[in-house]
C-alpha positions in Angstrom: 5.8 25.9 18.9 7.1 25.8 15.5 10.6 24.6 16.8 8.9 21.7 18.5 6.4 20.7 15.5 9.5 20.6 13.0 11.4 18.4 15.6 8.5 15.9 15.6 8.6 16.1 11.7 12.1 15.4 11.5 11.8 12.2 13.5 9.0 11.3 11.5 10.8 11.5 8.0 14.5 9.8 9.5 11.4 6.9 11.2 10.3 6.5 7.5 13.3 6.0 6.1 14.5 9.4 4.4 17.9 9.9 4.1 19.0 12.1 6.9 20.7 15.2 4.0 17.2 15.3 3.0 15.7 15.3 5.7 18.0 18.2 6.7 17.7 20.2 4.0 14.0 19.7 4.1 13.3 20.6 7.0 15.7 23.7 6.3 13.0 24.7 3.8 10.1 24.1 5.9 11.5 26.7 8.3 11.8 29.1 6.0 8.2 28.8 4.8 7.2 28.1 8.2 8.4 30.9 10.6 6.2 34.5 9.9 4.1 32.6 7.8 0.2 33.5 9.3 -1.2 31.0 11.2 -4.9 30.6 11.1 -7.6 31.2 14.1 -9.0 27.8 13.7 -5.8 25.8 14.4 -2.9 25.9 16.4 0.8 26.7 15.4 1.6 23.2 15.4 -1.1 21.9 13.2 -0.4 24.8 10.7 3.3 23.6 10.3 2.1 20.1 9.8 -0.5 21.6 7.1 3.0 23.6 5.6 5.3 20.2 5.9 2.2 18.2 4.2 2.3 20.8 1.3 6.2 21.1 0.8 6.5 16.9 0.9 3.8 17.4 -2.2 5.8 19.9 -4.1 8.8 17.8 -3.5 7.4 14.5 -4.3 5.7 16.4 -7.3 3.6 13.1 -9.0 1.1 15.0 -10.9 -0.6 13.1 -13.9 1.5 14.2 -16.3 4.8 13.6 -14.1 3.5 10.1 -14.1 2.5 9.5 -17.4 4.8 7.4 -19.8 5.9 9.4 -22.6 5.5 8.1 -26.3 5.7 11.1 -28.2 8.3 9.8 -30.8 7.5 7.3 -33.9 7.0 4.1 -32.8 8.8 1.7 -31.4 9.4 3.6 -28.5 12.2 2.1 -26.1 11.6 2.1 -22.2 15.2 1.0 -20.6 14.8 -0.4 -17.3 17.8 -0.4 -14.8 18.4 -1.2 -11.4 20.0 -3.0 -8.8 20.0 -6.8 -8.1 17.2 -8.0 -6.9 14.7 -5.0 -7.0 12.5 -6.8 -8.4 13.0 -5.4 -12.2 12.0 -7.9 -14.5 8.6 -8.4 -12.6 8.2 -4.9 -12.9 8.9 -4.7 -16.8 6.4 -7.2 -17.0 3.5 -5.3 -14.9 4.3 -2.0 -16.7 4.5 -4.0 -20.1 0.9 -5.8 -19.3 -0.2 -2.1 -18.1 0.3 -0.3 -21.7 -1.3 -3.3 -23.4 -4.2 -3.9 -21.0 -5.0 0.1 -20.8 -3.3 1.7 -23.5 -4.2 -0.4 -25.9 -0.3 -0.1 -26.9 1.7 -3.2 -28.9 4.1 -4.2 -26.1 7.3 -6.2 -26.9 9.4 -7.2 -24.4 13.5 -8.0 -24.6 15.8 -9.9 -21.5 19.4 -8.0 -22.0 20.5 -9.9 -18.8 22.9 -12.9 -19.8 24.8 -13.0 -16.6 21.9 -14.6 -14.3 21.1 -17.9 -14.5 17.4 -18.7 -16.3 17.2 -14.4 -16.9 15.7 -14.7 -20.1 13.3 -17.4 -19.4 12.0 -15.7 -16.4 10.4 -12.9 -18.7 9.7 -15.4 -21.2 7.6 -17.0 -18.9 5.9 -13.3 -17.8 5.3 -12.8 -21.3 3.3 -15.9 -21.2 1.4 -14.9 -18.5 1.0 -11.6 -18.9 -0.1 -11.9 -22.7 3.1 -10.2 -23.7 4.8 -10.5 -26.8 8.9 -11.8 -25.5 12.2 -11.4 -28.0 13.0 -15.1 -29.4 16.3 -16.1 -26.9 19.4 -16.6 -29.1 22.0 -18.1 -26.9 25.4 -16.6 -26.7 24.7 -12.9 -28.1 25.7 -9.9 -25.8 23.3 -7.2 -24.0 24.1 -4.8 -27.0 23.4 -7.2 -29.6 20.0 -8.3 -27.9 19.3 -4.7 -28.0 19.8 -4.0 -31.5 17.7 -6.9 -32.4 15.1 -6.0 -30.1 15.0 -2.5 -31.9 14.6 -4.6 -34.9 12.4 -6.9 -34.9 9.5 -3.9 -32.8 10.2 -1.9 -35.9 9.3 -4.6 -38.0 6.6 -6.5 -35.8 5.1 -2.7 -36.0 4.9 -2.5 -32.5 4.3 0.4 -30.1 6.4 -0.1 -26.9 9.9 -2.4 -26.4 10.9 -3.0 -23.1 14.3 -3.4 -22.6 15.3 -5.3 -18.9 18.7 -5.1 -18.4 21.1 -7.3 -16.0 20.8 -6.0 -12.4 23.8 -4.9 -11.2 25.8 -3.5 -8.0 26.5 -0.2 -7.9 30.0 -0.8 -7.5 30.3 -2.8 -10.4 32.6 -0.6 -13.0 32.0 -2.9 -15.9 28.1 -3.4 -15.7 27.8 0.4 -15.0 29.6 1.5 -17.8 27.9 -1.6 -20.4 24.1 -0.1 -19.5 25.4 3.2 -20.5 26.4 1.9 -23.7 23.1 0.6 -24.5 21.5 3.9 -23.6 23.4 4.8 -26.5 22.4 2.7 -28.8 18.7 2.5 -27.7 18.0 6.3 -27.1 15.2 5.7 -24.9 12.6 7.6 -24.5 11.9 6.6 -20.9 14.9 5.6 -18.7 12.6 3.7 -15.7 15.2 3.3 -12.6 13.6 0.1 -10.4 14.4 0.7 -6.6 13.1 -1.7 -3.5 11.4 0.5 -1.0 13.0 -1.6 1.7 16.4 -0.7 0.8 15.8 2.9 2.7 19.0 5.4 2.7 20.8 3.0 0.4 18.3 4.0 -2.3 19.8 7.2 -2.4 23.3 5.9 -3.1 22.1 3.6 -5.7 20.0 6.4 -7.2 23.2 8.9 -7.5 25.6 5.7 -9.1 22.7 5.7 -11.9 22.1 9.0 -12.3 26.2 9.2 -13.2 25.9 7.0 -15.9 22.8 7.7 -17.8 19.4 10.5 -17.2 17.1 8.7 -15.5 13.9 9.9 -16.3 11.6 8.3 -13.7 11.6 5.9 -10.8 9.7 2.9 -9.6 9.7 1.7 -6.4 8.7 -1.6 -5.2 7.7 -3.2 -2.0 5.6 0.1 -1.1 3.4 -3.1 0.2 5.6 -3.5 2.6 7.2 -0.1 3.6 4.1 1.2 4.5 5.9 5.1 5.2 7.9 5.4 1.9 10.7 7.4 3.3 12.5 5.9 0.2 10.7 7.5 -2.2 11.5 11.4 -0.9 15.0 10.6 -0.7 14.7 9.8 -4.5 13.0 12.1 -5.7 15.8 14.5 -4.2 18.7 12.9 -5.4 17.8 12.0 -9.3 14.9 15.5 -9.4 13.1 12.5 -11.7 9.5 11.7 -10.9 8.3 8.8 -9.2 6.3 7.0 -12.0 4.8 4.1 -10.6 4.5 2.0 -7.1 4.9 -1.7 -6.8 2.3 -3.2 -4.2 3.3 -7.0 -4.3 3.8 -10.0 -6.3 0.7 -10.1 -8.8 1.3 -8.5 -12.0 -1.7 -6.2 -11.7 -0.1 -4.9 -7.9 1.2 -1.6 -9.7 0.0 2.3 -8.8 0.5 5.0 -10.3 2.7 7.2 -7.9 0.1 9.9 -6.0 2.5 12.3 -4.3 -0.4 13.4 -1.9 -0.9 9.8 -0.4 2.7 9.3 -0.4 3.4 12.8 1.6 0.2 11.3 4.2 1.7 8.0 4.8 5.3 9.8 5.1 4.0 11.5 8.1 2.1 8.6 9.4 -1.2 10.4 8.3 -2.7 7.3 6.7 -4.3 7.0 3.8 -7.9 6.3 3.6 -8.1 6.6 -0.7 -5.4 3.5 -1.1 -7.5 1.4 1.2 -10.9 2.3 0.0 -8.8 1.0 -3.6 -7.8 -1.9 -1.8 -10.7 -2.9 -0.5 -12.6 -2.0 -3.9 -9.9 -4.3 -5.8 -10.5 -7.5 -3.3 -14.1 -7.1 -2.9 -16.6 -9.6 -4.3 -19.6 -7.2 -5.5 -22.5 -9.5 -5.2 -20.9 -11.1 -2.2 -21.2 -8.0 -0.5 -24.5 -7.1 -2.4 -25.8 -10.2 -0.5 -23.8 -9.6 2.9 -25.4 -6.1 3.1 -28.9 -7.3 2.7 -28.0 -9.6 5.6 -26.9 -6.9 7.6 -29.8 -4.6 7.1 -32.0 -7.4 8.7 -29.2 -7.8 11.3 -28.5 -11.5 10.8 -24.3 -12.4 11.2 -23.6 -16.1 10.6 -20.3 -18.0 10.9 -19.9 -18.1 7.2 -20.2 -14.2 7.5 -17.7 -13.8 9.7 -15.2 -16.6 8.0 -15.8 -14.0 4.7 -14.9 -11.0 6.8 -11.5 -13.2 7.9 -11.0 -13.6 4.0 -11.3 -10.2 3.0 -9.0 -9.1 6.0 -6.3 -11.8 4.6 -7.0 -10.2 1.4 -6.1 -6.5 2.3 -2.6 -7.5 4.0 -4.1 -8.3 7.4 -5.1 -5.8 10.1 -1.5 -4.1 10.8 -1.4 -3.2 7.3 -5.1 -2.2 7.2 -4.5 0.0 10.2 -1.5 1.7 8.5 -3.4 3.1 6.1 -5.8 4.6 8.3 -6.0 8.2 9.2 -5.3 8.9 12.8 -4.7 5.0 13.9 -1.5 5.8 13.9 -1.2 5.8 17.5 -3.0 2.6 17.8 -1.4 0.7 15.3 1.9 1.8 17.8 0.2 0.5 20.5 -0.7 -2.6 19.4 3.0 -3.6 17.7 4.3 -2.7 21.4 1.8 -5.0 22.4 3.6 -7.6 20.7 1.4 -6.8 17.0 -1.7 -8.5 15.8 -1.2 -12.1 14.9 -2.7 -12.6 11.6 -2.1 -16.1 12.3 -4.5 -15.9 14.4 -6.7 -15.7 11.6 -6.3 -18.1 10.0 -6.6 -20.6 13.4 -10.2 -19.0 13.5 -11.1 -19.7 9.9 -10.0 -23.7 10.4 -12.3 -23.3 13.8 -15.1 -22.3 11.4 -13.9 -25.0 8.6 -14.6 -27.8 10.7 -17.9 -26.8 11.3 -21.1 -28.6 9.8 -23.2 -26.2 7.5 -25.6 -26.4 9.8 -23.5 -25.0 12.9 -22.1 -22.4 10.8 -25.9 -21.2 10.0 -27.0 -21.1 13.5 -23.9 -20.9 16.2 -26.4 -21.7 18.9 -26.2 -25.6 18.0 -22.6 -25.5 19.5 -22.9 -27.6 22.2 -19.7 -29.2 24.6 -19.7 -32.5 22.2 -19.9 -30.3 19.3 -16.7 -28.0 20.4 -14.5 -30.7 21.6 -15.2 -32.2 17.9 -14.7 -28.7 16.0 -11.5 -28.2 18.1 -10.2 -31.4 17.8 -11.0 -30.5 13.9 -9.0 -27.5 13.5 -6.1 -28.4 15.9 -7.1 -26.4 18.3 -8.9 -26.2 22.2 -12.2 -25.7 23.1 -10.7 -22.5 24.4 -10.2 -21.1 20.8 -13.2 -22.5 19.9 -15.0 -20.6 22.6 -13.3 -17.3 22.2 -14.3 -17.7 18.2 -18.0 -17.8 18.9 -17.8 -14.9 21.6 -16.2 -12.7 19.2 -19.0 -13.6 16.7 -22.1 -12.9 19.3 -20.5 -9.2 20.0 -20.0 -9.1 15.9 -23.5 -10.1 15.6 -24.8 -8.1 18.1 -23.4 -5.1 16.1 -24.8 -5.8 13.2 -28.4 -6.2 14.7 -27.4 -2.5 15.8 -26.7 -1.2 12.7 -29.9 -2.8 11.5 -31.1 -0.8 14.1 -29.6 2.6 14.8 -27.7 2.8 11.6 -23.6 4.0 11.5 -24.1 5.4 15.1 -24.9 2.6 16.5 -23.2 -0.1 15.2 -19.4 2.5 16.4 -20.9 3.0 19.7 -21.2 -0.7 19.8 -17.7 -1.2 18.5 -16.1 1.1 20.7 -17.4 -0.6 23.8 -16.3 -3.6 22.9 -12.3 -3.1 24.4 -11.1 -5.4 21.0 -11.5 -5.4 17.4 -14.4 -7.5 17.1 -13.3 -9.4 20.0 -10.4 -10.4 18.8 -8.3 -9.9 22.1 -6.2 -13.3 21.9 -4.7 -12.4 18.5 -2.4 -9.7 20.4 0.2 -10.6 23.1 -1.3 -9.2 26.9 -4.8 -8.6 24.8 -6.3 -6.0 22.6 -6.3 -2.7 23.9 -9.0 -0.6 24.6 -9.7 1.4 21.0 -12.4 3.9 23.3 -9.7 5.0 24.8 -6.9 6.0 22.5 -6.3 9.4 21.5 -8.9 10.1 24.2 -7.7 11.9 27.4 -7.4 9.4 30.6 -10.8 9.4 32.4 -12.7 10.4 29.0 -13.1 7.2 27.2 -16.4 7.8 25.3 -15.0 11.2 23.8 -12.9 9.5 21.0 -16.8 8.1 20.1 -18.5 11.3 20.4 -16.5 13.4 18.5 -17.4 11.1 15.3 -19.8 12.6 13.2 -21.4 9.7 12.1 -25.4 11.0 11.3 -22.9 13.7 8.9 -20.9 10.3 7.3 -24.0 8.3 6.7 -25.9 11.2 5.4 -23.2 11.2 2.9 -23.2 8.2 2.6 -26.8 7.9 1.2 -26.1 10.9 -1.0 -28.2 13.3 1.3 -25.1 15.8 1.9 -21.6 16.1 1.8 -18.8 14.6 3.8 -18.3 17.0 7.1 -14.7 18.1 7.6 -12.2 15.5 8.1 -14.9 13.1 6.7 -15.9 13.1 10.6 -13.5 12.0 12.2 -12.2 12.7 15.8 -9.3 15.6 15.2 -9.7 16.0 11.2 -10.7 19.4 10.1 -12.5 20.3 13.2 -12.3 24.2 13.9 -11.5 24.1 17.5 
């Protein structure tokens, strides 16, 4: 039912935070497309709107390449302006673009503080330039945002460089004077990008912000920060309405490297609650430790799992945000990710307990778990703060872990998931969730047919691919993805 699907939709888009106009109007278009529109033999009305809303959030989002690109095409020095509200994390985000062009465009970056109004501005991107390898404006105390910004001009014309950011004072929309002084340097510095810095976590409020700038001068691209921790977005539609400008580039936390270019077909999946496998492949390819893994896949292959194994698996999961932000970018664990913040949410704190468990270990115990005797886990517990309990419960989860990875040895892909899904826990991790972990066999699985969610993965297809034999199945395999029903 068509009414139905585009009620579920709408809840989805207000859940991830777009502005309820948009989402009105939105959906209004949906409809339109929606309603006559053929549906196809292999899917059900519902799934075809879903397919239609997926490919009108895209064409609204828009993000191609060349949206995203930075245009230069002027004579050098080309200004970027960069505007925004307090505390949206703008200068960081001058900085990460500025270290971008220089580190991947090969571009001369210079980089000017207009903001005299907040304590220690100026120094703060002074001290990013440093970091970053950026060339930073000399401070002269006492000279106004214009005067900075003629300067600035200046001295990138004659420094012969390429690119001059120019970080202006944050300011509340509300503020009159402020609004109408970064208008006047738009003036003066005729940008050629006009970069509008907006925190994801501000939801609707974005949208206000956005239409105060967009009085005042043409923004010609957004950035929005945080996405690390909005993990739907709903900001970003609602911006891309209101200013028509093209989301540019995603901020993904507090390193100066943690900035994406914006991919309007991720976006439109996590907006949905789709997930999205690509940015966590990225992540995971960004955090991993080649020869590390080189030499934890030989391991594997042989079926051998120590404690120092597992303590490098807790790493990496630390790494990647922790498991609730790992399962949010995950296609189709949406539904346990709900489940398991109802649940009372996975404790990544729990993590960490289990790494100091493994920490005050002896090499020799962390080689060969089996020496863990009573004397040895009252020791290790006492160690890490912890009971013999934790200590316990640590070791089980690494015999079931271990007893997977002799499987894949084994059986390969199949076997090591059929393992896994038997398991009721992620890797036995139970006591990191209030009430326990719940049974992943069963979800998305009708009651009474736990194994199905396991036998609908087609995993001889994925490893086939995966050894370059074939191509990825439909839905890369997985239960409910491209499967002609």
């Amino acid at each position: 039912d068509v009414t139905e699907a585009l009620r579920e939709v709408r809840v989805a888009l207000l859940e991830a935070d777009v502005a309820l106009p948009v989402a009105k109007d939105f959906i209004a278009k949906v409809k339109e497309r929606a309603v006559g529109a053929e549906v196809l033999r292999s899917v059900t009305p519902g799934q075809q709107v879903v397919k239609i809303v997926h490919d009108a959030l895209v064409d609204m989002l828009g993000g191609d390449a060349e949206d995203a690109a930075l245009s230069f095409a002027m004579a050098p020095p080309a200004p970027i302006l960069m505007v925004g509200l307090q505390g949206s994390g703008k200068t960081t985000t001058t900085a990460k673009i500025a270290k971008r062009l220089q580190d991947r465009e090969k571009k001369k970056v210079l980089m000017a503080s207009l903001d005299t109004r907040r304590p220690a501005a100026q120094e703060q991107l002074k001290i990013l330039g440093e970091q970053t390898d950026v060339k930073t404006l000399p401070i002269i105390a006492g000279q106004s945002p214009v005067d900075i910004t003629r300067r600035a001009l200046e001295a990138a014309k004659l420094g012969g460089f390429d690119v001059v950011m120019l970080d202006t004072a944050g300011r509340l929309s509300i503020d009159e004077q402020l609004m109408a002084e970064v208008g006047e340097i738009h003036k003066i510095a005729r940008p050629i990008e006009t970069l509008l810095v907006v925190d994801s976590l501000t939801g609707q409020d974005a949208v206000r912000t956005a239409e105060k700038f967009k009085e005042r001068v043409p923004v010609s691209g957004v950035v929005m920060t945080r996405m690390d921790g909005d993990a739907r977005g709903g900001a970003a539609l609602s911006m891309r309405a209101v200013t028509g400008a093209p989301i540019k580039f995603v901020g993904l936390g507090e390193k100066l490297d943690a900035l994406d270019v914006f991919d309007s077909r991720r976006m439109a999946g996590r907006i949905l609650g789709m997930g999205d496998i690509v940015s966590l492949v990225e992540k995971a390819a960004e955090d991993l430790d080649i020869e590390k893994a080189k030499q934890q896949a030989k391991k594997m292959a042989k079926g051998e799992f120590d404690l120092n194994d597992l303590a490098d698996q807790f790493r990496q999961m630390r790494k990647m945000g922790g498991m609730g932000a790992i399962l949010g970018l995950m296609p189709g664990m949406g539904k346990a990710k709900k489940m398991l913040d109802a649940a009372g949410g996975f404790d990544d704190k729990e993590i960490t307990r289990q790494e100091a468990i493994i920490s005050s270990m002896t090499k020799a115990e962390r080689k060969k778990p089996a020496l863990m005797n009573a004397k040895r886990k009252i020791r290790v517990a006492a160690g890490s703060g912890t009971s013999v309990q934790d200590v316990n419960k640590l070791l089980k989860a690494h015999r079931q872990m271990a007893d997977m990875m002799k499987k894949l040895g084994k059986g390969g892909m199949k076997g090591m998931a059929q393992q896994m899904m038997g398991m009721g826990g992620l890797g036995g991790m139970g006591g990191a969730m209030a009430g326990g972990a719940p049974d992943l066999a069963a979800l998305g699985a009708p009651s009474g047919k736990k194994d199905q969610a396991t036998e609908e993965v087609d995993f001889d297809a994925i490893e086939r691919a995966l050894s370059g034999r074939g191509a990825l199945p439909p839905g890369m395999g997985l239960p409910g993805l491209g499967k002609k029903k």
